[in-house]
mmJSON file of the N, C-alpha and C atoms, coordinates in Angstrom:
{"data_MODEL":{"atom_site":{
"group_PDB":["ATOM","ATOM","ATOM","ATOM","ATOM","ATOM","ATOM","ATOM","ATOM","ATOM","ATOM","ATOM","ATOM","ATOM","ATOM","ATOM","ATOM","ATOM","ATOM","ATOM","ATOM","ATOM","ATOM","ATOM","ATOM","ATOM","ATOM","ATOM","ATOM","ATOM","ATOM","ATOM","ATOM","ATOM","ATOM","ATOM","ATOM","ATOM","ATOM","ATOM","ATOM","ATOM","ATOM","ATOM","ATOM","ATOM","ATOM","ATOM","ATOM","ATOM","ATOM","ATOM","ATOM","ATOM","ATOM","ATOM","ATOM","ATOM","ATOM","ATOM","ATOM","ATOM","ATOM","ATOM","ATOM","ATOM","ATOM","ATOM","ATOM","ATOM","ATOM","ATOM","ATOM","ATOM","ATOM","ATOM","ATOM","ATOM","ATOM","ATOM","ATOM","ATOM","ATOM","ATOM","ATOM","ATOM","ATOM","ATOM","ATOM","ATOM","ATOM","ATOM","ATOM","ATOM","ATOM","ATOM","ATOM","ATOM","ATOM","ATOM","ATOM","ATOM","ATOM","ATOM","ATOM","ATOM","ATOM","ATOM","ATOM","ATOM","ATOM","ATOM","ATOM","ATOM","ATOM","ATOM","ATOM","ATOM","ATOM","ATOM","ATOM","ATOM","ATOM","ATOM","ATOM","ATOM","ATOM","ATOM","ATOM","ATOM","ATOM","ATOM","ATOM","ATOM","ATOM","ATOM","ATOM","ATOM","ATOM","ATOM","ATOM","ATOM","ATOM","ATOM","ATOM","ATOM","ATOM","ATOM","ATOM","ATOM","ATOM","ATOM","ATOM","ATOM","ATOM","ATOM","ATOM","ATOM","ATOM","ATOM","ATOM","ATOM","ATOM","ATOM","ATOM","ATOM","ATOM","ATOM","ATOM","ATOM","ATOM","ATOM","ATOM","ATOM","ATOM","ATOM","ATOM","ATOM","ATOM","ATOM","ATOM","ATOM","ATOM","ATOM","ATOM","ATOM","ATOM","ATOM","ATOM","ATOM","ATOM","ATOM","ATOM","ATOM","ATOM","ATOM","ATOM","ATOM","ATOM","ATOM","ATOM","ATOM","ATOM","ATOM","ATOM","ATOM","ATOM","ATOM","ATOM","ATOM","ATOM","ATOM","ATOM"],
"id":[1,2,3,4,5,6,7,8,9,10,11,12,13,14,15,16,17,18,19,20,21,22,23,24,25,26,27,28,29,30,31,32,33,34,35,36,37,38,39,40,41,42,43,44,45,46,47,48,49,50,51,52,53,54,55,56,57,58,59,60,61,62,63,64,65,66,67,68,69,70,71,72,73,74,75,76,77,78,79,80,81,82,83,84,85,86,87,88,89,90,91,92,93,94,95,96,97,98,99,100,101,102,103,104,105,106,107,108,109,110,111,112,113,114,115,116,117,118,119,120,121,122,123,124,125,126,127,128,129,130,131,132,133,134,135,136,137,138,139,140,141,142,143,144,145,146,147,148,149,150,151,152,153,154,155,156,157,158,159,160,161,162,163,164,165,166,167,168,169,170,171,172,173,174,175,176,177,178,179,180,181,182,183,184,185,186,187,188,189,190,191,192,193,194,195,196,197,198,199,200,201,202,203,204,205,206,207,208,209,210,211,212,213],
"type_symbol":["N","C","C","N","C","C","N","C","C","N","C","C","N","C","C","N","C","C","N","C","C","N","C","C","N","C","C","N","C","C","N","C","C","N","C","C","N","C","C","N","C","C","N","C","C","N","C","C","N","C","C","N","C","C","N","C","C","N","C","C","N","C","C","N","C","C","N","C","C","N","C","C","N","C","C","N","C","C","N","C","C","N","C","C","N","C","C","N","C","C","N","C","C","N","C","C","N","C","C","N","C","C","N","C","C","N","C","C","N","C","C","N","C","C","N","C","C","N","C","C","N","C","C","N","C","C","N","C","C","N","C","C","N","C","C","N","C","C","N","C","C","N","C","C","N","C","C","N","C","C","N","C","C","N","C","C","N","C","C","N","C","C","N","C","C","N","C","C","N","C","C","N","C","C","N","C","C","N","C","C","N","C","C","N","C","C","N","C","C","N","C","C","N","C","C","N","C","C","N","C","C","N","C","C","N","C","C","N","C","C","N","C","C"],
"label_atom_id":["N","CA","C","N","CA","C","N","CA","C","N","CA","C","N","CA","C","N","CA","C","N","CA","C","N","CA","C","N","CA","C","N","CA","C","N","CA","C","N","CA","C","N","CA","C","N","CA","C","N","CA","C","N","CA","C","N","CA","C","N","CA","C","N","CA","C","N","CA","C","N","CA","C","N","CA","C","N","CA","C","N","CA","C","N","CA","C","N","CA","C","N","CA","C","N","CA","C","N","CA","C","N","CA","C","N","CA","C","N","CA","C","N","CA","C","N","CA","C","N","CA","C","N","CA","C","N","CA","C","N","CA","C","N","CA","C","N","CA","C","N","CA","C","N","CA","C","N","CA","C","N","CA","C","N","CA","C","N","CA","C","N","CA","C","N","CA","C","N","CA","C","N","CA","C","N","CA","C","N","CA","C","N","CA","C","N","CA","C","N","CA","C","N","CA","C","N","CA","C","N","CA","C","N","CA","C","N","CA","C","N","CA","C","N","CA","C","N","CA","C","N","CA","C","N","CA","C","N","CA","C","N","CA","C","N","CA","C","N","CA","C","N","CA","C","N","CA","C"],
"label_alt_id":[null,null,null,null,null,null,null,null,null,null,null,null,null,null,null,null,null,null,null,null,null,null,null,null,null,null,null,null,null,null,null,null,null,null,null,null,null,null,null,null,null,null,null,null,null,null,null,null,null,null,null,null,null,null,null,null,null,null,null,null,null,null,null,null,null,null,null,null,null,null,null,null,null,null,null,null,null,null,null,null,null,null,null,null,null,null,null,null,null,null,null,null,null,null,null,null,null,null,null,null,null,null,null,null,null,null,null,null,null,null,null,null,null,null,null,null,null,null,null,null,null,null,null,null,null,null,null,null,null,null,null,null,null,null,null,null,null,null,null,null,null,null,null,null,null,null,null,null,null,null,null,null,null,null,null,null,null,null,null,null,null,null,null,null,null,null,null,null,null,null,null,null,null,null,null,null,null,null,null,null,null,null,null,null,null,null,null,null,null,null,null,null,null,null,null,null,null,null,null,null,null,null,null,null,null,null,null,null,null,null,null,null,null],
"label_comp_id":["UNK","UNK","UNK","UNK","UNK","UNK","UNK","UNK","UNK","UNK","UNK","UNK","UNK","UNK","UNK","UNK","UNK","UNK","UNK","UNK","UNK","UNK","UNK","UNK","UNK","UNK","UNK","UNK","UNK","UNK","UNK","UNK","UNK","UNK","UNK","UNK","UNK","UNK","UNK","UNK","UNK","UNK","UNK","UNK","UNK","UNK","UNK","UNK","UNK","UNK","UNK","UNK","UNK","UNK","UNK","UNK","UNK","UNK","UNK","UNK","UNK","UNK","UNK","UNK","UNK","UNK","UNK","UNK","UNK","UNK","UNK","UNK","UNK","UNK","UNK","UNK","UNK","UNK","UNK","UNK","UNK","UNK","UNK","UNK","UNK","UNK","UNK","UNK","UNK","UNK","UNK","UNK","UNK","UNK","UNK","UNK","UNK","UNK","UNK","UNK","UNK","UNK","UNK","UNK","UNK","UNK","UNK","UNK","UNK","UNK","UNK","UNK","UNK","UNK","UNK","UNK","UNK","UNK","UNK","UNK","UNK","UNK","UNK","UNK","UNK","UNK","UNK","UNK","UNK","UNK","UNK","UNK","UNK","UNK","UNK","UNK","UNK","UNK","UNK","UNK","UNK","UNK","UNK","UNK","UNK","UNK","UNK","UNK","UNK","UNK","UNK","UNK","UNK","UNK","UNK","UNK","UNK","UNK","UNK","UNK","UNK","UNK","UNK","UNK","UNK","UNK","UNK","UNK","UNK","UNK","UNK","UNK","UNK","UNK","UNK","UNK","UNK","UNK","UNK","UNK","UNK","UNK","UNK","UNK","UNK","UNK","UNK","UNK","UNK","UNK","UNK","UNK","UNK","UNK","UNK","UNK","UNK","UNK","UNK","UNK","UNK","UNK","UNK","UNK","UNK","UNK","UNK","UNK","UNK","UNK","UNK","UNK","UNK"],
"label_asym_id":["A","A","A","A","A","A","A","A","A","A","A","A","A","A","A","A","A","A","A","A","A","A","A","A","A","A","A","A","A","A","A","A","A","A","A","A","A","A","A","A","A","A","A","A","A","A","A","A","A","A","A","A","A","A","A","A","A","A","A","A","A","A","A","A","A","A","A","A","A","A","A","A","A","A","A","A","A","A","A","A","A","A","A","A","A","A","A","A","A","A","A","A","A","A","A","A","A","A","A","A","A","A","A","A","A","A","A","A","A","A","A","A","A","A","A","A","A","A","A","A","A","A","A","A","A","A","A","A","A","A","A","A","A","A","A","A","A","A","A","A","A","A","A","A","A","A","A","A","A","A","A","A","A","A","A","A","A","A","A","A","A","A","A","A","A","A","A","A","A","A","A","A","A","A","A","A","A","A","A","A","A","A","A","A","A","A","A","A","A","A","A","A","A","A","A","A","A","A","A","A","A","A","A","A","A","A","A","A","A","A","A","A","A"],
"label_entity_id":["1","1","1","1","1","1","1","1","1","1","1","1","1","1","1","1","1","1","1","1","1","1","1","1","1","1","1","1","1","1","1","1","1","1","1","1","1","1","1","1","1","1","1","1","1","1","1","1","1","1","1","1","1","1","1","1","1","1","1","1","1","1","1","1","1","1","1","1","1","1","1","1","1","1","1","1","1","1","1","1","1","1","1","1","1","1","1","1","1","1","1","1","1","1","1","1","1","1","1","1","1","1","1","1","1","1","1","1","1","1","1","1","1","1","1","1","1","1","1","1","1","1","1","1","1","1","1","1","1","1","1","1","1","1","1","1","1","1","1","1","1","1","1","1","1","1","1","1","1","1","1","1","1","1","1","1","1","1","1","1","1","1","1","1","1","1","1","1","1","1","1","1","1","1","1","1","1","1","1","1","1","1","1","1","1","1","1","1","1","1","1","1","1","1","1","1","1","1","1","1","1","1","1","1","1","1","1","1","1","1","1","1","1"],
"label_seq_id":[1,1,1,2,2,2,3,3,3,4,4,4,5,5,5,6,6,6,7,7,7,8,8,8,9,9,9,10,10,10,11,11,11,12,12,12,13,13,13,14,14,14,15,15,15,16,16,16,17,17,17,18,18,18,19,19,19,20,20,20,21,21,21,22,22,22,23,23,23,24,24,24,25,25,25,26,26,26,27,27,27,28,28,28,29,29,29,30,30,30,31,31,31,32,32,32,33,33,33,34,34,34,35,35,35,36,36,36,37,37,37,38,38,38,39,39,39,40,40,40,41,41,41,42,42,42,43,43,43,44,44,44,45,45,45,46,46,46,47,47,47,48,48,48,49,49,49,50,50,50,51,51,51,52,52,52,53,53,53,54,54,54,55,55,55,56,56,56,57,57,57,58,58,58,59,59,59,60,60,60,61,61,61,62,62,62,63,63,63,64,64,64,65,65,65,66,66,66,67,67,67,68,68,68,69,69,69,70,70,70,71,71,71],
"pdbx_PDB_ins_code":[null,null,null,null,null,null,null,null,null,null,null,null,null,null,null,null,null,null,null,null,null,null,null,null,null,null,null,null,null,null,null,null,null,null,null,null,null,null,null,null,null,null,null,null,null,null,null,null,null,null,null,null,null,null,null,null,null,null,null,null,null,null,null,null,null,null,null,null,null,null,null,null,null,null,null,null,null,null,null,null,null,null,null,null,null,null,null,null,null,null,null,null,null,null,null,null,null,null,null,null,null,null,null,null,null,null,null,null,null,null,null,null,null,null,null,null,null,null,null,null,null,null,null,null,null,null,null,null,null,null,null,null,null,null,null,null,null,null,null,null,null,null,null,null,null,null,null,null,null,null,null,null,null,null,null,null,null,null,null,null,null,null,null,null,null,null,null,null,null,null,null,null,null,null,null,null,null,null,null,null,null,null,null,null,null,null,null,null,null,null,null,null,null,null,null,null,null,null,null,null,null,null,null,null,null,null,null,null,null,null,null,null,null],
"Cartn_x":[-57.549,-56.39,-56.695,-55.844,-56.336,-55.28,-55.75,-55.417,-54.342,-53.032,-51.68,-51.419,-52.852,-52.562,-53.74,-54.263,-55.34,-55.01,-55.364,-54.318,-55.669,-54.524,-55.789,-55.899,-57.04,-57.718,-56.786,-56.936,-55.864,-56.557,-55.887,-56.579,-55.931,-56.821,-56.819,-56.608,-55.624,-55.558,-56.506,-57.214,-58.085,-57.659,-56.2,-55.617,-55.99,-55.709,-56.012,-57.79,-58.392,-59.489,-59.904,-59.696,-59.764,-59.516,-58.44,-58.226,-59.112,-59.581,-60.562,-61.912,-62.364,-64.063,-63.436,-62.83,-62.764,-63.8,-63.891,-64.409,-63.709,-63.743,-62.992,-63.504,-61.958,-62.439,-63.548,-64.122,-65.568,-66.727,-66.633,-67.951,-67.764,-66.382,-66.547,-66.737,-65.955,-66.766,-68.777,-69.334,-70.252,-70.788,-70.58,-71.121,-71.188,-70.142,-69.847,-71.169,-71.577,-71.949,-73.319,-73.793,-75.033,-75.06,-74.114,-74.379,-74.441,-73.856,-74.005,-72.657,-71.64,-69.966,-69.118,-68.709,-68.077,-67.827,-67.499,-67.053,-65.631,-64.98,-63.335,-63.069,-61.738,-61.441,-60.318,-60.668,-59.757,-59.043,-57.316,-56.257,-55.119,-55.72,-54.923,-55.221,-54.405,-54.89,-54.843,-54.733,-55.112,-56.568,-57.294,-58.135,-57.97,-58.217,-58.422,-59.432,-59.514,-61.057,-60.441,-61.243,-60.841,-61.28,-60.398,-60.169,-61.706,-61.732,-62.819,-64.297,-64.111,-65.49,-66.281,-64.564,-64.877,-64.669,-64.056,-64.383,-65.931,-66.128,-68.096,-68.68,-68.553,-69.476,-69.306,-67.848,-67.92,-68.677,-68.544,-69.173,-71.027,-70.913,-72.852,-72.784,-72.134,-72.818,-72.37,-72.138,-71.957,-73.376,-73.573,-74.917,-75.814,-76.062,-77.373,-77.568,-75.83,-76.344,-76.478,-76.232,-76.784,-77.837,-78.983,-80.27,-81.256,-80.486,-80.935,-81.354,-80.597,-81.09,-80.298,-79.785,-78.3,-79.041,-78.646,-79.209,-78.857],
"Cartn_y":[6.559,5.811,5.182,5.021,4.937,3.392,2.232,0.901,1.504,0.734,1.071,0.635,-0.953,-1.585,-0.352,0.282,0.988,1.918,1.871,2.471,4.073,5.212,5.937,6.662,7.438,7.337,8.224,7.864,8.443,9.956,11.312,11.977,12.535,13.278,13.394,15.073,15.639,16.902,17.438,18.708,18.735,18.185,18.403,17.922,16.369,15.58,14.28,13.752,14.341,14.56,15.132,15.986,16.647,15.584,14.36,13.541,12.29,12.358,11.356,10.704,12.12,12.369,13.284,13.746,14.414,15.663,16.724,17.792,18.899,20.114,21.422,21.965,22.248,22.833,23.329,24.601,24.934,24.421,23.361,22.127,21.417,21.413,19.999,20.926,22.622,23.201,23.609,24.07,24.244,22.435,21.751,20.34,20.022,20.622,20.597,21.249,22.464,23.161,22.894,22.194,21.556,20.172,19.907,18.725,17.681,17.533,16.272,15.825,16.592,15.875,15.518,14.881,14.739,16.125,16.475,17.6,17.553,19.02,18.289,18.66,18.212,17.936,19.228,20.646,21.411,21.467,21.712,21.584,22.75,23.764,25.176,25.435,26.045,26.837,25.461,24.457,23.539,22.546,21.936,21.133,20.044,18.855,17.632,16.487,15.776,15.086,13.494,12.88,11.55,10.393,9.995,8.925,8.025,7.523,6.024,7.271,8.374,9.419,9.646,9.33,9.874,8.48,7.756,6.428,6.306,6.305,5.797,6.921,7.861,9.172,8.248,7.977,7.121,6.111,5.191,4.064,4.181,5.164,5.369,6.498,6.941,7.549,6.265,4.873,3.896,3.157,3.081,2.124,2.46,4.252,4.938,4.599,4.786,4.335,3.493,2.188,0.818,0.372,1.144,1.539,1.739,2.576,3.653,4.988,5.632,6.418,7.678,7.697,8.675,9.925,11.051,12.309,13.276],
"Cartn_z":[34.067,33.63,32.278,31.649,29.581,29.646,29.048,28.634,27.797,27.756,27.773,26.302,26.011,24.604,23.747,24.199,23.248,22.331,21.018,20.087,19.862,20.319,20.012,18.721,18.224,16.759,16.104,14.938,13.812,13.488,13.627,12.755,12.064,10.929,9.738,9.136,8.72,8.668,7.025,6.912,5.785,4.31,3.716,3.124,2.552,3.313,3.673,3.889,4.57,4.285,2.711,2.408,0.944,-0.15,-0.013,-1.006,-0.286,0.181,0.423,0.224,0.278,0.308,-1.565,-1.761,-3.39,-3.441,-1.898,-1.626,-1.473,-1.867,-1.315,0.038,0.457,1.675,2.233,0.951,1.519,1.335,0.375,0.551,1.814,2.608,3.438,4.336,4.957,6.421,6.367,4.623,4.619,5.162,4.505,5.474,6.668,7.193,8.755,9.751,9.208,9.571,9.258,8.26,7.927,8.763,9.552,10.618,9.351,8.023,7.01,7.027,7.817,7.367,9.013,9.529,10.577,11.018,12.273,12.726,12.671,13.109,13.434,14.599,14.97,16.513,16.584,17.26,17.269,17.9,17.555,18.408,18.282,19.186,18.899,18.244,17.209,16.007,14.773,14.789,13.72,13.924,12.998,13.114,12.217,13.084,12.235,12.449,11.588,11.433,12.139,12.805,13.198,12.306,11.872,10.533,10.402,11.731,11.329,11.222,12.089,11.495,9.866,9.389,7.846,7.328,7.581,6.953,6.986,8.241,8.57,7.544,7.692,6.625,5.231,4.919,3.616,3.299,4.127,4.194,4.169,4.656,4.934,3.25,2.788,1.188,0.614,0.781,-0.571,0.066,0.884,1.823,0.689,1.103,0.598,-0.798,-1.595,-3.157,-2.981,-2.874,-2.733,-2.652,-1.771,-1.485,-1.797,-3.279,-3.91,-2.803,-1.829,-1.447,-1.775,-2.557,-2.561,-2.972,-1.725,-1.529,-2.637],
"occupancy":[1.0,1.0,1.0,1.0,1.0,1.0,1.0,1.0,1.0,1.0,1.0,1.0,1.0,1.0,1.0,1.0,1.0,1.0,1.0,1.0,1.0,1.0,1.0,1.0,1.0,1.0,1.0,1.0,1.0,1.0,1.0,1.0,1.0,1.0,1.0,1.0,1.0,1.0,1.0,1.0,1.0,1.0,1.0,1.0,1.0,1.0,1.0,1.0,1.0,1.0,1.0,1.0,1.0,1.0,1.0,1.0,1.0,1.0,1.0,1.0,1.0,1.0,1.0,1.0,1.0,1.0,1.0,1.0,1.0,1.0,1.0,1.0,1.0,1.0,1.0,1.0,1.0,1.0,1.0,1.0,1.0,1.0,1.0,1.0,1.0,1.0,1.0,1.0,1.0,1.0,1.0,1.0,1.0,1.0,1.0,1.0,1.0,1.0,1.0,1.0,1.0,1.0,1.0,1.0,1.0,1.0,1.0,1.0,1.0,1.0,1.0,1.0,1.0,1.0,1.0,1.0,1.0,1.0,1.0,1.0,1.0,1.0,1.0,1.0,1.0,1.0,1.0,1.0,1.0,1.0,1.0,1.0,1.0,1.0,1.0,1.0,1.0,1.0,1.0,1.0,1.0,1.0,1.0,1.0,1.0,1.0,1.0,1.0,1.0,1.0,1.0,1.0,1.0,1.0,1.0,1.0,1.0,1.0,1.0,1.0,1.0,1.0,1.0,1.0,1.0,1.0,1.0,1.0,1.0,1.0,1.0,1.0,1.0,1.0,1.0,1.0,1.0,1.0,1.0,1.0,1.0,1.0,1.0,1.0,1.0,1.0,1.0,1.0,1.0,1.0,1.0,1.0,1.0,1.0,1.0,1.0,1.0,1.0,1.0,1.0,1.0,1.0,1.0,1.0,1.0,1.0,1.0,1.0,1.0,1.0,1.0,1.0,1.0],
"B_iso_or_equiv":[0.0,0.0,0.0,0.0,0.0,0.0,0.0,0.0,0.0,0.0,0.0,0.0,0.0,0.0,0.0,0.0,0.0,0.0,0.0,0.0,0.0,0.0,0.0,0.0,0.0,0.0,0.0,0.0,0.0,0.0,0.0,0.0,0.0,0.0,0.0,0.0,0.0,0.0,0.0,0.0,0.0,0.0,0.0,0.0,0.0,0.0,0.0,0.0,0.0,0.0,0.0,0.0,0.0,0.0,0.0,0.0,0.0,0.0,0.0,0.0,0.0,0.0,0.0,0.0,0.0,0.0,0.0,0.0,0.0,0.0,0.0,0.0,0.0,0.0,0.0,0.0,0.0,0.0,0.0,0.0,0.0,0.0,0.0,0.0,0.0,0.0,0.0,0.0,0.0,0.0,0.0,0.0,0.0,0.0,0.0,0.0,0.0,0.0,0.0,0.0,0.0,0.0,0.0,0.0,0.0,0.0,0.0,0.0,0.0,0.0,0.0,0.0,0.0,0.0,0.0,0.0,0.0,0.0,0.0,0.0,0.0,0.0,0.0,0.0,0.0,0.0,0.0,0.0,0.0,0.0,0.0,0.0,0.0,0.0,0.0,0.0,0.0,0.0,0.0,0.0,0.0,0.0,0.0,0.0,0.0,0.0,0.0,0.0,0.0,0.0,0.0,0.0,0.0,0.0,0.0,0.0,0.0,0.0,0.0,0.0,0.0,0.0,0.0,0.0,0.0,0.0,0.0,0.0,0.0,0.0,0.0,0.0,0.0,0.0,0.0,0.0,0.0,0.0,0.0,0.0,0.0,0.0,0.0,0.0,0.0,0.0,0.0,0.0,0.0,0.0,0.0,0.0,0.0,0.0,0.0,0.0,0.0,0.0,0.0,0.0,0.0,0.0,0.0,0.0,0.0,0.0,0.0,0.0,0.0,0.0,0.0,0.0,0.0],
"pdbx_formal_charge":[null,null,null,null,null,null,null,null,null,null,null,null,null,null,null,null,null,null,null,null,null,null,null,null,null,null,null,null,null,null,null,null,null,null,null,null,null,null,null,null,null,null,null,null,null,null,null,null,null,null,null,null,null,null,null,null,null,null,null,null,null,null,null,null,null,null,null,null,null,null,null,null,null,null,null,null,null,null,null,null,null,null,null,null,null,null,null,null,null,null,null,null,null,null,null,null,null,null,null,null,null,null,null,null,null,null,null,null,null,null,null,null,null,null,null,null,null,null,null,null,null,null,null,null,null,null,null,null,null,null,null,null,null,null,null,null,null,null,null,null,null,null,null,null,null,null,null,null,null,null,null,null,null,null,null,null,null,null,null,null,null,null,null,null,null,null,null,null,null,null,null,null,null,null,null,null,null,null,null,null,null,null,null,null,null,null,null,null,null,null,null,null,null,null,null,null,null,null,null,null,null,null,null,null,null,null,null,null,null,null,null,null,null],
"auth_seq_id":[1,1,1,2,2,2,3,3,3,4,4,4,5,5,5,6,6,6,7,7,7,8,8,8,9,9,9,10,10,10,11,11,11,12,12,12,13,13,13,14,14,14,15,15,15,16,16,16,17,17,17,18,18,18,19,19,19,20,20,20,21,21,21,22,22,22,23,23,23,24,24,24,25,25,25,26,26,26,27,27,27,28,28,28,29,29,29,30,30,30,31,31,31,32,32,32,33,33,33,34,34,34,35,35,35,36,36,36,37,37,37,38,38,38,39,39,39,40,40,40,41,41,41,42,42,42,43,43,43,44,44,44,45,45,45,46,46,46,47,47,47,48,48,48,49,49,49,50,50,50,51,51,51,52,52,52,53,53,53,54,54,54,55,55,55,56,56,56,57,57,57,58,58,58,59,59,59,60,60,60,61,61,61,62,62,62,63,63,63,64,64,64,65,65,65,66,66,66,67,67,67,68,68,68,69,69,69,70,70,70,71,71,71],
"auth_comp_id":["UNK","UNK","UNK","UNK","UNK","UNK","UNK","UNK","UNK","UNK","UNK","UNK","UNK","UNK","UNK","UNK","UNK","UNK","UNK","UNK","UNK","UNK","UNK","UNK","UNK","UNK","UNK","UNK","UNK","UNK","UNK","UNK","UNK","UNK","UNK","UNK","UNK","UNK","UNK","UNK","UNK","UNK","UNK","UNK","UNK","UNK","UNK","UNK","UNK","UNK","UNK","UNK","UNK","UNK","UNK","UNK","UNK","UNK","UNK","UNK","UNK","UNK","UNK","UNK","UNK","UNK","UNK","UNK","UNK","UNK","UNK","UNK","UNK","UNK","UNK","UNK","UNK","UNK","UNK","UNK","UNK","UNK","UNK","UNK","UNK","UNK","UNK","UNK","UNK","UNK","UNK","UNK","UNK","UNK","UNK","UNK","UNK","UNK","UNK","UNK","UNK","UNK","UNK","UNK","UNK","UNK","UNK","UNK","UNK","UNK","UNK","UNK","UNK","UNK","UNK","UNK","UNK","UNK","UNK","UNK","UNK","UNK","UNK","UNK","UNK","UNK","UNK","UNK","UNK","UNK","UNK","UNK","UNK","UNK","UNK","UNK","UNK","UNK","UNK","UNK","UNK","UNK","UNK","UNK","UNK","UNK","UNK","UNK","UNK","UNK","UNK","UNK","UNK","UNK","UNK","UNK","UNK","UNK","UNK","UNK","UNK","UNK","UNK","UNK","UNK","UNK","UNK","UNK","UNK","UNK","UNK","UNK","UNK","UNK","UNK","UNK","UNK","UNK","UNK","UNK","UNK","UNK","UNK","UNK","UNK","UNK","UNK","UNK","UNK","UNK","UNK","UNK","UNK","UNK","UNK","UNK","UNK","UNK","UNK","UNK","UNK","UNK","UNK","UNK","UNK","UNK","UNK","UNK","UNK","UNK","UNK","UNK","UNK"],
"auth_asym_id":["A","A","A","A","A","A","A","A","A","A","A","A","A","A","A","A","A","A","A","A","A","A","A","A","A","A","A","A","A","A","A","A","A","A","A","A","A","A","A","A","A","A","A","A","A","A","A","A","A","A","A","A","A","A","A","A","A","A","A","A","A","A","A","A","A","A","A","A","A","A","A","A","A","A","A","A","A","A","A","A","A","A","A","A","A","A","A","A","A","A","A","A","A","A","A","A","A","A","A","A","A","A","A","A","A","A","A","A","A","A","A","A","A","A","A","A","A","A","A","A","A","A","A","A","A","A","A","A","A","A","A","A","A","A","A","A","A","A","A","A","A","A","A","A","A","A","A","A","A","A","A","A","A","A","A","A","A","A","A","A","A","A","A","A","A","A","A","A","A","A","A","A","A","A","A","A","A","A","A","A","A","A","A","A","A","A","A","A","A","A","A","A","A","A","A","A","A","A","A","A","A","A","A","A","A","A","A","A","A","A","A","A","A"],
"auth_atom_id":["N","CA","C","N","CA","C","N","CA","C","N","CA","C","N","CA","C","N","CA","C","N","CA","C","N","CA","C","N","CA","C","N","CA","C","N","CA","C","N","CA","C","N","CA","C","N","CA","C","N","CA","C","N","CA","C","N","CA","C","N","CA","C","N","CA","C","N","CA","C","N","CA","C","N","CA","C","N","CA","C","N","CA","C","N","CA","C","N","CA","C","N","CA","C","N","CA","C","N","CA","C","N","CA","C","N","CA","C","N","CA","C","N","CA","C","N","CA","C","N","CA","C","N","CA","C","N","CA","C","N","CA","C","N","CA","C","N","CA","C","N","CA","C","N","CA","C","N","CA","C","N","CA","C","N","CA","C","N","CA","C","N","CA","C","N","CA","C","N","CA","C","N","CA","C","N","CA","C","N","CA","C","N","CA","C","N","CA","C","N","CA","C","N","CA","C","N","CA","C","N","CA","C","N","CA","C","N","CA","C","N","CA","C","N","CA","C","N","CA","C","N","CA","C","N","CA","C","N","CA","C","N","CA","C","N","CA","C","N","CA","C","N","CA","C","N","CA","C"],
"pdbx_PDB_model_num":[1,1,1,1,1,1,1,1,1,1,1,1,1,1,1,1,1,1,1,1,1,1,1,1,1,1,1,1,1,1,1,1,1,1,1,1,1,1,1,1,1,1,1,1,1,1,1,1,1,1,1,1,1,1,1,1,1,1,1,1,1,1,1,1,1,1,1,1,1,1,1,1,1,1,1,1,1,1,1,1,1,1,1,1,1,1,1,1,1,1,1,1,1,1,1,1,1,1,1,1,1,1,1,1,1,1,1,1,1,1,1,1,1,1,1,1,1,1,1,1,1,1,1,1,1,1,1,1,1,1,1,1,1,1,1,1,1,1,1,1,1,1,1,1,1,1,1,1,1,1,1,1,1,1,1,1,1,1,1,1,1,1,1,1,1,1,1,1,1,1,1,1,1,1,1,1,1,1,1,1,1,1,1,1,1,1,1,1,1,1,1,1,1,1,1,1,1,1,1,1,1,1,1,1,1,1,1,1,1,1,1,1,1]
}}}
């Protein structure tokens, strides 16, 4: 049974993803696939990425520069 107030996660079609991260499609599935970019959540024949996934991926490449660890 799922809490009635629980708002569930926003996702994100590649498009939208694409203006986000400022990657082409085949940098962001080659990432995928290197286990370095969120996965996406497939639904039939479409896929989309869950918002706070790629927020956090964001948030952890500004950490690293901060760090100085930026790969």
């Amino acid at each position: 049974m799922t809490d009635s107030h629980t708002t569930p996660p926003r996702l994100l079609r590649l498009k939208e993803v694409q203006d986000r991260v400022g990657m082409s499609k085949t940098t962001i599935y080659d990432r995928v696939k290197a286990k370095s970019f969120p996965a996406p959540v497939h639904l039939g024949t479409m896929a989309a990425w869950v918002e706070s996934e790629v927020d956090r991926w964001i948030i952890e490449r500004i950490t690293e520069r901060d760090q100085g660890k930026a790969a």
